[in-house]
C-alpha positions as a LaTeX table, in Angstrom:
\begin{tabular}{lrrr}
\hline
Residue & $x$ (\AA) & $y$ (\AA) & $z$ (\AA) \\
\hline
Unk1 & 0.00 & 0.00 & 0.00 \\
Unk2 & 2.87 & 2.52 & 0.82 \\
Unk3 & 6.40 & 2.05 & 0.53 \\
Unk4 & 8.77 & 2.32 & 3.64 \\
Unk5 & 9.44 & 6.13 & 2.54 \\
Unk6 & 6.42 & 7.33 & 1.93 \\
Unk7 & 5.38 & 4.93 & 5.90 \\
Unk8 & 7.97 & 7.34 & 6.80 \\
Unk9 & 6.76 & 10.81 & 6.19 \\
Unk10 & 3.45 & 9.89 & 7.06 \\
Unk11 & 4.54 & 9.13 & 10.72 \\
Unk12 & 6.91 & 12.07 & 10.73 \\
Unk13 & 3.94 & 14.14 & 9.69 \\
Unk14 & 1.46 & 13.04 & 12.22 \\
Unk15 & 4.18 & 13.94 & 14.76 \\
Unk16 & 4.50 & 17.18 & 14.12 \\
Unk17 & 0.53 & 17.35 & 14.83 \\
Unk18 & 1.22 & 15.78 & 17.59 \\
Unk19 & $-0.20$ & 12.50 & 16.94 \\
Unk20 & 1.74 & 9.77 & 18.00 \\
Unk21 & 1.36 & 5.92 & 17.19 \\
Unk22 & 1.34 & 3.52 & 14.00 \\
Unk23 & $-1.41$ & 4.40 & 12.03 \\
Unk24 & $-4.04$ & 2.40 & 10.62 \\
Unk25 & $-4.12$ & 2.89 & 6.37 \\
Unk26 & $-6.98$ & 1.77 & 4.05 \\
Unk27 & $-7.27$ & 2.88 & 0.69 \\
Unk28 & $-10.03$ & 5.27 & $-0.90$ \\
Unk29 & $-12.14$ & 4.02 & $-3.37$ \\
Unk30 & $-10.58$ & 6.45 & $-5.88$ \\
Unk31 & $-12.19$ & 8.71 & $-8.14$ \\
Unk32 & $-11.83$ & 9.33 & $-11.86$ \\
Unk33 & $-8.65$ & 10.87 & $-11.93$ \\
Unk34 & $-4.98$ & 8.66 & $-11.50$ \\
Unk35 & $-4.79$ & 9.96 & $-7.74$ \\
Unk36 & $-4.96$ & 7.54 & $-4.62$ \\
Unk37 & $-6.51$ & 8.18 & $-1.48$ \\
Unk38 & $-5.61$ & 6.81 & 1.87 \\
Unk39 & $-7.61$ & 6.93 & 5.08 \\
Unk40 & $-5.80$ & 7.28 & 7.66 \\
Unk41 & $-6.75$ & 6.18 & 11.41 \\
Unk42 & $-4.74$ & 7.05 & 14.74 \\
Unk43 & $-6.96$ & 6.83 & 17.88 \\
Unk44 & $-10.06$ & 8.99 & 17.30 \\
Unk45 & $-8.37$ & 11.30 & 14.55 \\
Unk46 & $-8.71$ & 10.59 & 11.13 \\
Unk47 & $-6.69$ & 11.82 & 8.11 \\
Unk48 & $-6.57$ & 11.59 & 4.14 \\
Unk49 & $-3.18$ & 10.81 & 2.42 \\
Unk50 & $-3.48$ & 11.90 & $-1.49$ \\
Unk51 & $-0.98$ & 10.36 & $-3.28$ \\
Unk52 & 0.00 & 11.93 & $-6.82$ \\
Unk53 & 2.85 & 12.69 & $-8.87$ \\
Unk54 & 0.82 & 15.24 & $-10.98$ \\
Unk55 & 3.00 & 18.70 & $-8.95$ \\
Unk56 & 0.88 & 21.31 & $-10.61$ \\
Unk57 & $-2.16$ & 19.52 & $-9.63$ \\
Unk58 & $-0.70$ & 19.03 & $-5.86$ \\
Unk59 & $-0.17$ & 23.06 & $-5.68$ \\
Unk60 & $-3.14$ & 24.19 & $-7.29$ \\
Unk61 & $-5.12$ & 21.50 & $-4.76$ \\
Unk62 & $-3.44$ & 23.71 & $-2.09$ \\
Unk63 & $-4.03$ & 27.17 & $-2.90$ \\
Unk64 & $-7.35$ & 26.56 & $-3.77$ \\
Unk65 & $-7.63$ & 24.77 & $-0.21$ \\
Unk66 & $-6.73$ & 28.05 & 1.06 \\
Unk67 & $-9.03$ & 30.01 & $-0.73$ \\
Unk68 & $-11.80$ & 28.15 & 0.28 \\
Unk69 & $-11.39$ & 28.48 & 3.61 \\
Unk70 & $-10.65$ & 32.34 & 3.32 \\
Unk71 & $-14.23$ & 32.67 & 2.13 \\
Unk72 & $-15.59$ & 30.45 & 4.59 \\
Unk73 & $-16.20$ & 27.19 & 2.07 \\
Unk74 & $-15.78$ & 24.29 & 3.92 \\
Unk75 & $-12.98$ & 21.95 & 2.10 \\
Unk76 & $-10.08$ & 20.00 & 3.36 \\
Unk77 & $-7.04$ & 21.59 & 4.65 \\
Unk78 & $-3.39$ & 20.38 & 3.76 \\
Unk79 & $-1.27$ & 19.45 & 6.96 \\
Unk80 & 1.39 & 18.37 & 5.49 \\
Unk81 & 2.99 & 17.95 & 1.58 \\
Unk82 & 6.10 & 16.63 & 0.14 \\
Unk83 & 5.77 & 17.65 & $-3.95$ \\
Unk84 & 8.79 & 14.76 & $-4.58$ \\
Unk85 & 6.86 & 12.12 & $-3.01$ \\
Unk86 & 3.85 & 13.01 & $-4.17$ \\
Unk87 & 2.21 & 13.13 & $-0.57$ \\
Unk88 & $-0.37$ & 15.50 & 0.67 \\
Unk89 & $-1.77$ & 15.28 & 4.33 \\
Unk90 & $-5.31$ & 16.70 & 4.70 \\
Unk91 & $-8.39$ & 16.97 & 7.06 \\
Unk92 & $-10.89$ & 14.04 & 6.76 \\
Unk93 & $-14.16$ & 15.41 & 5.77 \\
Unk94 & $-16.10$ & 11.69 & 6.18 \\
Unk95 & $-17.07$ & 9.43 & 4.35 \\
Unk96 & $-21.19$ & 10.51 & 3.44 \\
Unk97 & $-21.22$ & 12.06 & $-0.27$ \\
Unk98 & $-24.54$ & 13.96 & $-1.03$ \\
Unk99 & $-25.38$ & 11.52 & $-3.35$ \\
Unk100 & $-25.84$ & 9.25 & $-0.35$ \\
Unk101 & $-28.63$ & 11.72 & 1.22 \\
Unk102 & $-30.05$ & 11.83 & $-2.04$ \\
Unk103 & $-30.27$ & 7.97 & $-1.67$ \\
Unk104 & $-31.69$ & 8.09 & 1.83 \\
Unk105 & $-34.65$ & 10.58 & 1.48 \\
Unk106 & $-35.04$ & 9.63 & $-2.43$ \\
Unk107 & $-38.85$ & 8.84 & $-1.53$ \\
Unk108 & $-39.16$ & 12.40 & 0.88 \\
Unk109 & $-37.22$ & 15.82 & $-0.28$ \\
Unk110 & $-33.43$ & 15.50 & $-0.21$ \\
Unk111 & $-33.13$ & 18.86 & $-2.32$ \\
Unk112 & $-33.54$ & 21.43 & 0.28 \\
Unk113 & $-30.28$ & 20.74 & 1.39 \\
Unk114 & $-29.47$ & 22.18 & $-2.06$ \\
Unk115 & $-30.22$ & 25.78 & $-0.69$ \\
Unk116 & $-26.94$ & 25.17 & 1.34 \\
Unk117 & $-24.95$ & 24.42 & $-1.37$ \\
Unk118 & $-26.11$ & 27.52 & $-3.73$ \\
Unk119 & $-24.96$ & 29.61 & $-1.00$ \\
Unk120 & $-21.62$ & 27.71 & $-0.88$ \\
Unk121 & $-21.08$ & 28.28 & $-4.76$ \\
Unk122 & $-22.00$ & 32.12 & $-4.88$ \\
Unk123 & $-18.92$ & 32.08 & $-1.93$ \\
Unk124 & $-16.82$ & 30.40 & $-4.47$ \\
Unk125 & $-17.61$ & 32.18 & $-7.46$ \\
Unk126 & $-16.45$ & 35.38 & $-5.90$ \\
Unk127 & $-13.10$ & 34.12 & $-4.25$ \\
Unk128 & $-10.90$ & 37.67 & $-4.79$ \\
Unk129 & $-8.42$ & 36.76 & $-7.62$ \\
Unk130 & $-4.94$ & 37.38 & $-5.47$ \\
Unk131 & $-6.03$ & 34.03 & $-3.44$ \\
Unk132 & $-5.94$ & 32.20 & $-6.61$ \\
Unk133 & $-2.52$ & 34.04 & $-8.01$ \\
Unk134 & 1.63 & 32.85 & $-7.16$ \\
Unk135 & 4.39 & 35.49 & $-7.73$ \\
Unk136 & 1.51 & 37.69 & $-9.49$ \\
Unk137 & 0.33 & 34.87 & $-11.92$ \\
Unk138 & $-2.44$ & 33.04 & $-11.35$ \\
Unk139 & $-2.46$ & 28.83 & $-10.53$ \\
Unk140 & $-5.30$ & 28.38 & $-12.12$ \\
Unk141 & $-6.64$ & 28.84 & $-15.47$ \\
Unk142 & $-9.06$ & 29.86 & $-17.27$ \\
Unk143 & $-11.97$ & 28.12 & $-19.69$ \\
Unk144 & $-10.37$ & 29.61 & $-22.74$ \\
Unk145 & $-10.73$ & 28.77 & $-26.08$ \\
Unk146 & $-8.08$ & 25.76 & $-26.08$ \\
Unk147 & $-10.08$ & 24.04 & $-23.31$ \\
Unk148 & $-13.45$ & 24.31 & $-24.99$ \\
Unk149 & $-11.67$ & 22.43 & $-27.67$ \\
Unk150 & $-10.51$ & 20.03 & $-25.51$ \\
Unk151 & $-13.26$ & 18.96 & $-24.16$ \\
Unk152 & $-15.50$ & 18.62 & $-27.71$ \\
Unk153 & $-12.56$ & 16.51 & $-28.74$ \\
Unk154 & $-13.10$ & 14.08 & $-25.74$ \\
Unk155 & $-16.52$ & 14.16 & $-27.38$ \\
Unk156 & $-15.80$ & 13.80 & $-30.64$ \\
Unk157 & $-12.71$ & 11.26 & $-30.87$ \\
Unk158 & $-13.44$ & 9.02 & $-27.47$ \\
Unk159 & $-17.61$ & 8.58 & $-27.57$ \\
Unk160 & $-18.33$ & 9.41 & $-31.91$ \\
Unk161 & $-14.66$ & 8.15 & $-33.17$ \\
Unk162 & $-13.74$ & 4.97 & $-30.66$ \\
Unk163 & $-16.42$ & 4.06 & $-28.78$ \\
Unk164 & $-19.43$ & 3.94 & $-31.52$ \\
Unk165 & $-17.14$ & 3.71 & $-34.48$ \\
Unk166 & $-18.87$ & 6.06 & $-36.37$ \\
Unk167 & $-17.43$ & 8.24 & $-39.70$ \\
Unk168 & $-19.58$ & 11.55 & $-39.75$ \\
Unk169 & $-20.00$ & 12.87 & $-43.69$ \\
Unk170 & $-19.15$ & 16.32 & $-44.39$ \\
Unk171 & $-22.55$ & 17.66 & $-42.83$ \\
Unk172 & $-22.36$ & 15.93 & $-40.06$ \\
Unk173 & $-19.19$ & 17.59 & $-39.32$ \\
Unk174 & $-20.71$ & 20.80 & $-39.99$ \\
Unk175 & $-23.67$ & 20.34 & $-37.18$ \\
Unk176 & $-20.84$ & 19.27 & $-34.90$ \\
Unk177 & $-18.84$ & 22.39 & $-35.52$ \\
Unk178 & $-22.23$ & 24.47 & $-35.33$ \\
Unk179 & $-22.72$ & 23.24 & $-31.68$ \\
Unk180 & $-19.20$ & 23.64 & $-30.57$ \\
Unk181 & $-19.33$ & 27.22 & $-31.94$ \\
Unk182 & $-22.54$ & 27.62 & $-29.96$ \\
Unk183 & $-20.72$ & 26.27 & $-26.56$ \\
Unk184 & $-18.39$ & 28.84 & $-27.34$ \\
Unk185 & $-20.90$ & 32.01 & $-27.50$ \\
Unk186 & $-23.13$ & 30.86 & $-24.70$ \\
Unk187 & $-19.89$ & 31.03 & $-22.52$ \\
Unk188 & $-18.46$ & 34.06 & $-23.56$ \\
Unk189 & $-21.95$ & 35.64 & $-22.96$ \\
Unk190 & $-21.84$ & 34.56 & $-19.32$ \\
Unk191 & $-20.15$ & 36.32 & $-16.47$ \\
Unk192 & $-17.05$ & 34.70 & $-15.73$ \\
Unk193 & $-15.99$ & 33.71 & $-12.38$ \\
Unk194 & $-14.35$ & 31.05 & $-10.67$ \\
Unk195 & $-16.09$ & 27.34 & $-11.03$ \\
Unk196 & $-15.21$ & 24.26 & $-9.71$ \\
Unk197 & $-15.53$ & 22.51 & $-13.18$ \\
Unk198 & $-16.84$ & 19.20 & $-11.11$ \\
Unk199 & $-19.02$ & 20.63 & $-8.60$ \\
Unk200 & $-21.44$ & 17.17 & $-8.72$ \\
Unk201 & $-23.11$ & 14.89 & $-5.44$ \\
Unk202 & $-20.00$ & 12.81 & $-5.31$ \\
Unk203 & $-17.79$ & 15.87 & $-5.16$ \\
Unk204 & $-20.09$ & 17.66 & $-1.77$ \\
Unk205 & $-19.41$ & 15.88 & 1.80 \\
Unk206 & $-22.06$ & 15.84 & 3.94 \\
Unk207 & $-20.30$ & 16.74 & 7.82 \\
Unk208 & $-21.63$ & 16.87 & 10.93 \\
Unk209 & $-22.98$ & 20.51 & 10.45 \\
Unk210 & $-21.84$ & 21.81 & 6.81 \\
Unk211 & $-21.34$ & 20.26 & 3.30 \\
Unk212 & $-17.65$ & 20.67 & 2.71 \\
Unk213 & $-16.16$ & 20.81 & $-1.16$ \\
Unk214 & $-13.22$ & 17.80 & $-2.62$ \\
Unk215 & $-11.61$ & 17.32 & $-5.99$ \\
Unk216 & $-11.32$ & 21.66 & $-6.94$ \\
Unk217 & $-7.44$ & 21.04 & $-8.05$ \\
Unk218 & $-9.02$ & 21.46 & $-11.36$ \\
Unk219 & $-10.92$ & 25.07 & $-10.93$ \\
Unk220 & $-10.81$ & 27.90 & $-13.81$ \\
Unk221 & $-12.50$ & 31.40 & $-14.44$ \\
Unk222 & $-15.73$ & 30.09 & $-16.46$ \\
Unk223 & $-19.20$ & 30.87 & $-16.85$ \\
Unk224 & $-21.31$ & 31.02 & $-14.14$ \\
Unk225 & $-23.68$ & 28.38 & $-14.94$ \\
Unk226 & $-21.12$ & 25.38 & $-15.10$ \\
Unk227 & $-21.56$ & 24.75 & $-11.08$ \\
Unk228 & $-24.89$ & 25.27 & $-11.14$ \\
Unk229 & $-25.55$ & 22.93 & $-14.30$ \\
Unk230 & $-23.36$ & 20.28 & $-12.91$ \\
Unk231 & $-25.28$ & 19.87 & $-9.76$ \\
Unk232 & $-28.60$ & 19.91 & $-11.37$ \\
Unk233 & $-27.94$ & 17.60 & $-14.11$ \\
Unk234 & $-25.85$ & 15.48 & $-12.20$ \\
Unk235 & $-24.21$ & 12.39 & $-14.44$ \\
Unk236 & $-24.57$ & 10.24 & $-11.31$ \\
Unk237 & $-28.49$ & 10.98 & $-9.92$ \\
Unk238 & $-31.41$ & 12.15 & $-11.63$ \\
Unk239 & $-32.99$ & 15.12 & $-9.65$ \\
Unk240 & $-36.91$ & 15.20 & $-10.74$ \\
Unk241 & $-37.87$ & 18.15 & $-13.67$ \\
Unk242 & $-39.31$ & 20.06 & $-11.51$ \\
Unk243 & $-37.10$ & 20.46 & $-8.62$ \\
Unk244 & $-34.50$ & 21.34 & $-11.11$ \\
Unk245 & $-36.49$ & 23.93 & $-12.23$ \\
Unk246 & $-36.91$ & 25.19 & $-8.41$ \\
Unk247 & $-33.10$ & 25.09 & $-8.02$ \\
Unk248 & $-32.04$ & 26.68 & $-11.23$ \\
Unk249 & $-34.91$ & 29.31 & $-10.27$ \\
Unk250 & $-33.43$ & 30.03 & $-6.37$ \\
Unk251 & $-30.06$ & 30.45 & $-8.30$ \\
Unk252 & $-30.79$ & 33.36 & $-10.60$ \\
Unk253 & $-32.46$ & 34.80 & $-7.83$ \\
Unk254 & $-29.00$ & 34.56 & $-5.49$ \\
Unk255 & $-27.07$ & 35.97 & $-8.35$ \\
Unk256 & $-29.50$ & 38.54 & $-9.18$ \\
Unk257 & $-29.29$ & 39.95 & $-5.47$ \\
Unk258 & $-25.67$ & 39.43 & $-5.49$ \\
Unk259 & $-25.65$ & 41.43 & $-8.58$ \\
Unk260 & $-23.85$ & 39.00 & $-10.08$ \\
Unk261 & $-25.67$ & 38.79 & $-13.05$ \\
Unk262 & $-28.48$ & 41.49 & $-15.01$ \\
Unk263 & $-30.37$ & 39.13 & $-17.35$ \\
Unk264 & $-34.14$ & 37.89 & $-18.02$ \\
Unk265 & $-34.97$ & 34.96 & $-16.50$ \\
Unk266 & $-35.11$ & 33.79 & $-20.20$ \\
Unk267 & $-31.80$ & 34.02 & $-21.42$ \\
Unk268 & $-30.61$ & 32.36 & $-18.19$ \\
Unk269 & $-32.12$ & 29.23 & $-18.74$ \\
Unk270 & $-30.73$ & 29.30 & $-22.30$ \\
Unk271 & $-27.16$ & 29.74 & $-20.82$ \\
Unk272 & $-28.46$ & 26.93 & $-18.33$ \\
Unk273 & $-29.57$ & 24.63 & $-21.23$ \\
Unk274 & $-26.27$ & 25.29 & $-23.75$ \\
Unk275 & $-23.92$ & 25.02 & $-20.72$ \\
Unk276 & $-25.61$ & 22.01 & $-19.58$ \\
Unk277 & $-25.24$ & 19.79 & $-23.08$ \\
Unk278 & $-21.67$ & 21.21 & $-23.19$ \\
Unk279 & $-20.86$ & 19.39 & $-20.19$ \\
Unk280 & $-23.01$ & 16.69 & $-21.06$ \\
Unk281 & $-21.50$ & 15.88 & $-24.66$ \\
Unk282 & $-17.96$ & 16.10 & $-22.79$ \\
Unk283 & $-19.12$ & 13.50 & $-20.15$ \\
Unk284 & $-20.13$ & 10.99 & $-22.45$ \\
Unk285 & $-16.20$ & 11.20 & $-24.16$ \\
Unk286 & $-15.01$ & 11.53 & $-20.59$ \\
Unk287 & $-16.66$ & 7.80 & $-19.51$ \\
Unk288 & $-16.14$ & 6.22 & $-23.02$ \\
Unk289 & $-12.82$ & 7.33 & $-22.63$ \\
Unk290 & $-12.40$ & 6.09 & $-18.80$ \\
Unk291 & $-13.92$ & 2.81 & $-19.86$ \\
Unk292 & $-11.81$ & 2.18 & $-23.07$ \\
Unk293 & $-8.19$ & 3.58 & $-22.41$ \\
Unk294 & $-8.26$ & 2.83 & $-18.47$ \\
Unk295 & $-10.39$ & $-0.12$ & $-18.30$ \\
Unk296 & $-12.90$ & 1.42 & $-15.68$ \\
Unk297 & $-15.65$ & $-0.23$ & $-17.67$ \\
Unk298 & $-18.01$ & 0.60 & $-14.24$ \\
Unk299 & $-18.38$ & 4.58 & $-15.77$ \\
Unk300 & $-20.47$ & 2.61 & $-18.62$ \\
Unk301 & $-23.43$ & 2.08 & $-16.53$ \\
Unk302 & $-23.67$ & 6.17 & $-15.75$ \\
Unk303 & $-24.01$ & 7.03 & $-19.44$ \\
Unk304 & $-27.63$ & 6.31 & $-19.51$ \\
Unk305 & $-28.06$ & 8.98 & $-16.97$ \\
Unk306 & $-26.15$ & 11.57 & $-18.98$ \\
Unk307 & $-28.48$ & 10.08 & $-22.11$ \\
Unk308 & $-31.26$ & 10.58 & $-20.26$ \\
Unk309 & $-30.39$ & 14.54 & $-19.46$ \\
Unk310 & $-29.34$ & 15.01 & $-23.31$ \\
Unk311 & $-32.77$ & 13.95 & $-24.22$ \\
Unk312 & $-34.46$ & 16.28 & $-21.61$ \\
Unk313 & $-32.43$ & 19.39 & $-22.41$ \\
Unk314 & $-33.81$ & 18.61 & $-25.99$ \\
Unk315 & $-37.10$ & 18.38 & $-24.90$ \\
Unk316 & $-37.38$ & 21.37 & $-22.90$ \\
Unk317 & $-35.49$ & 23.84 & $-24.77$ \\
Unk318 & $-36.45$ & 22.55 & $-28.48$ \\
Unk319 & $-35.81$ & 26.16 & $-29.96$ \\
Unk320 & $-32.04$ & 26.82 & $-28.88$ \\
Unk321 & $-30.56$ & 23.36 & $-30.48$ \\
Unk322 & $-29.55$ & 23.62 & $-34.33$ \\
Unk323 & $-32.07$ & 21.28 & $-36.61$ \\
Unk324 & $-28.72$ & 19.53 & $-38.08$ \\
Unk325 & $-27.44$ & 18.46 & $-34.63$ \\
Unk326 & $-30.91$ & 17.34 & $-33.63$ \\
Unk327 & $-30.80$ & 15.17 & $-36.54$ \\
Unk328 & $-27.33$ & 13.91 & $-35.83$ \\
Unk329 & $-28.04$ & 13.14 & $-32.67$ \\
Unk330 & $-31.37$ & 11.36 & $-33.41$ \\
Unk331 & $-30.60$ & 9.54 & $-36.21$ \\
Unk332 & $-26.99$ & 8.48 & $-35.86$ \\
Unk333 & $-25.96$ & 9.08 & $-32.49$ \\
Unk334 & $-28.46$ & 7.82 & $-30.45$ \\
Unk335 & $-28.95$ & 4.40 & $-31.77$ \\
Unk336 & $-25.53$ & 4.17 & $-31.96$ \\
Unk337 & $-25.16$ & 4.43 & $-27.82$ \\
Unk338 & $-28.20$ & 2.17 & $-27.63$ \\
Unk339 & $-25.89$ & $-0.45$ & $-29.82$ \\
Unk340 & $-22.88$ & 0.28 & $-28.03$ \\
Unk341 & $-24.47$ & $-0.11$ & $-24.26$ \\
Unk342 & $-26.53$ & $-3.36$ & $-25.26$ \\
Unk343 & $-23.18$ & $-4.55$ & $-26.70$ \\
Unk344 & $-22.16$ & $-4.05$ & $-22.63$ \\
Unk345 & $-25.32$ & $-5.68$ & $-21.30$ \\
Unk346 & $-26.20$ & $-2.20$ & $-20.04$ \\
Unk347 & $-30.01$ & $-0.95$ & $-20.50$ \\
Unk348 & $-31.07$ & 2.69 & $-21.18$ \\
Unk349 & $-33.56$ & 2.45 & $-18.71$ \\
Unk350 & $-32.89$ & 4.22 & $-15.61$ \\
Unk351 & $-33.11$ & 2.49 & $-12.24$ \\
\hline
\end{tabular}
């Protein structure tokens, strides 16, 4: 599990908190990413170890840390680091994700612990930029143009290119680079401010009093519906129509006192709706991808819940999408996933 060294540090490091003793280790079931988690358990205090070699990652994990807690966001703090081991010491915030409270009340109303988290996410929209900035540059970046691309290409090459096998004719290509040019006007329309970028019910801890933040080493200066869009159309639970509605409504009204944003309720939900299948599309390359070039062939059985959102958001807002990608998407696409998750014994139907 870990090597004598990296034994070593973590004993040295408990030390200096003044925590004596050999501690118990069990590993984190991980997340996405290539980092490993640790719990660690001395007497009643508990601990994570994050292991990763990925240095930028490590320091932007701990200035955001820091930033969080400046504007009173709840998120694990860093004890302890050593960048050429790859080590990182932090506070243990538990082991209940919301999704789990979604899972408990799923038959009463596990949302209005939602209204929480809103609050949380105006807090970190607004952290002041020198808490986020090194020597006068900033850690973090931005979602510029060459990350838009990116993540259209995880789209494009991982779920359309590997995973279905599909060759798109020349219009085909055009609807794809009508929507991606779309993606890129409904962000730069948006106020930009800083978003977690995974801000999702397996990303929010519930703790004994607060819901505390993980996984924001990968935060940027984006629009400032991403958060909000990646709660509510969450790849990993299905929150009902029209409590999305509800929360997507008590959000334009905290950034409309905030005077964070001065637009009709209207032209929100459009940002909401083009924001949503950007992250959506990007998801689906993001799992194929996962499931293909890592072997984590367990992300397969969450793409009918992103399928199921695509469809909604087509549904609901049937004037913003281009006819050509509706086509696409009906005609090619779509039975193509059907093909491809029947091929993995996995049904569209959603438990």
């Amino acid at each position: 599990m870990l090597n004598p060294q990296e034994q070593q540090w973590l004993e040295e490091s408990l030390s200096y908190l003044s925590v004596q003793g050999a501690p118990d280790v069990e590993v984190v079931v991980g997340d996405a990413s290539a980092r490993n988690y640790y719990r660690v358990k001395l007497g009643a205090r508990n601990f994570i170890l994050c292991r990763s070699k990925d240095e930028a990652s490590n320091q932007r994990f701990r200035k955001v840390s820091a930033a969080l807690e400046q504007v009173g966001v709840m998120a694990p703090l860093v004890f302890a680091f050593d960048d050429d081991l790859g080590l990182m010491l932090m506070s243990d915030m538990g082991r209940t994700q919301l999704i789990e409270v979604y899972q408990m009340n799923a038959h009463a109303h596990p949302y209005s612990i939602i209204h929480r988290v809103l609050n949380d996410l105006i807090r970190l929209s607004q952290i002041p930029d020198p808490l986020l900035m090194h020597e006068d540059q900033f850690i973090v970046g931005r979602y510029n143009q060459a990350l838009l691309d990116r993540d259209f290409g995880l789209f494009t090459e991982w779920c359309i290119d590997k995973a279905l096998g599909l060759t798109l004719h020349s219009q085909e290509k055009a609807s794809l680079d009508a929507l991606s040019k779309q993606f890129e006007s409904a962000f730069d329309d948006q106020p930009q401010v800083w978003v977690h970028r995974d801000f999702h019910s397996r990303n929010l801890m519930l703790t004994d009093d607060d819901v505390a933040v993980i996984d924001f080493q990968d935060m940027v200066k984006g629009p400032i519906c991403y958060d909000l869009i990646s709660l509510v159309f969450d790849a990993y639970w299905l929150i009902p129509s029209q409590d999305q509605s509800n929360i997507i409504d008590d959000y334009y009204r905290l950034l409309s006192s905030e005077s964070l944003i001065d637009v009709s309720r209207e032209n929100f939900q459009r940002w909401v709706a083009v924001t949503a299948m950007q992250r959506l599309i990007k998801i689906l390359g993001i799992f194929c991808r996962l499931s293909l070039r890592d072997g984590k062939t367990q992300y397969l059985s969450d793409l009918p819940m992103v399928i199921h959102h695509i469809e909604a958001l087509h549904q609901s807002n049937t004037e913003v999408w281009p006819e050509d990608w509706l086509q696409l998407w009906k005609e090619r696409l779509l039975p193509a996933l059907k093909t491809f998750l029947t091929r993995h014994e996995i049904s569209l139907d959603l438990k």
